[in-house]
C-alpha positions in Angstrom: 82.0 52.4 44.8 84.9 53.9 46.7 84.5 57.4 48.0 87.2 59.0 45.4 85.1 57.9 42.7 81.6 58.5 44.1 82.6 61.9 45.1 84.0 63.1 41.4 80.6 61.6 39.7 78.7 63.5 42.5 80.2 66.6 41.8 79.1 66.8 38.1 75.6 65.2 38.6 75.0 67.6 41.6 76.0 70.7 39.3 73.1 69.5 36.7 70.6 68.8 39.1 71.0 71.9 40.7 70.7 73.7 37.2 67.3 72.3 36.7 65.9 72.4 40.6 67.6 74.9 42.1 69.3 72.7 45.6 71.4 70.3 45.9 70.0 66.8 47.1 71.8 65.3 50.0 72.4 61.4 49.9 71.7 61.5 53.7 68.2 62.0 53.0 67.4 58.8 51.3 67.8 55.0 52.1 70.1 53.7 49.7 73.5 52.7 48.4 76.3 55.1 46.8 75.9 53.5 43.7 71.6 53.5 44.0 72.3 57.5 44.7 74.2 57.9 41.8 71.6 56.0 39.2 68.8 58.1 41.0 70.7 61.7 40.5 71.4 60.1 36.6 67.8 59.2 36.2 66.4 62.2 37.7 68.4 64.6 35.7 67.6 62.8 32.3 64.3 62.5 32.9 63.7 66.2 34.8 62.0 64.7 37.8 63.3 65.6 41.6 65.2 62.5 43.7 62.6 62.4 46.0 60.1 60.3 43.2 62.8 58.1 42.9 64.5 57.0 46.1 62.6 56.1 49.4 63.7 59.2 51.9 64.7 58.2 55.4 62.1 58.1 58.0 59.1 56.6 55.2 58.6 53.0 54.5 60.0 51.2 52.0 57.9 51.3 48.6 58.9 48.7 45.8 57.9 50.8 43.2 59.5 54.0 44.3 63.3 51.8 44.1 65.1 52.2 40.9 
């Protein structure tokens, strides 16, 4: 996903998520791809659950189940 692209879906999913939890998530936190980042802020916001259940965050191993 080029960074034009990612940025204008960003924009609109970050407005949602921060609707329902108050902050904006930052992709730097979490060890995955634009596109990954994207899914997880989709997911997240459909389903009403915070990023952080669905993405593995920097710093933490790697958990097959937590990887969308």
């Amino acid at each position: 996903m080029d960074n034009l692209t990612f940025n204008k879906t960003k924009r609109q999913l970050n407005k949602e998520y921060r609707e329902l939890f108050g902050v904006i998530p930052c992709m730097q936190d979490f060890r995955c791809s634009r596109e990954e980042y994207v899914e997880a802020l989709k997911k997240a916001i459909e389903n009403k659950t915070e990023i952080e259940k669905l993405l593995p965050a920097v710093g933490k191993p790697m958990d097959k189940n937590s990887l969308i």
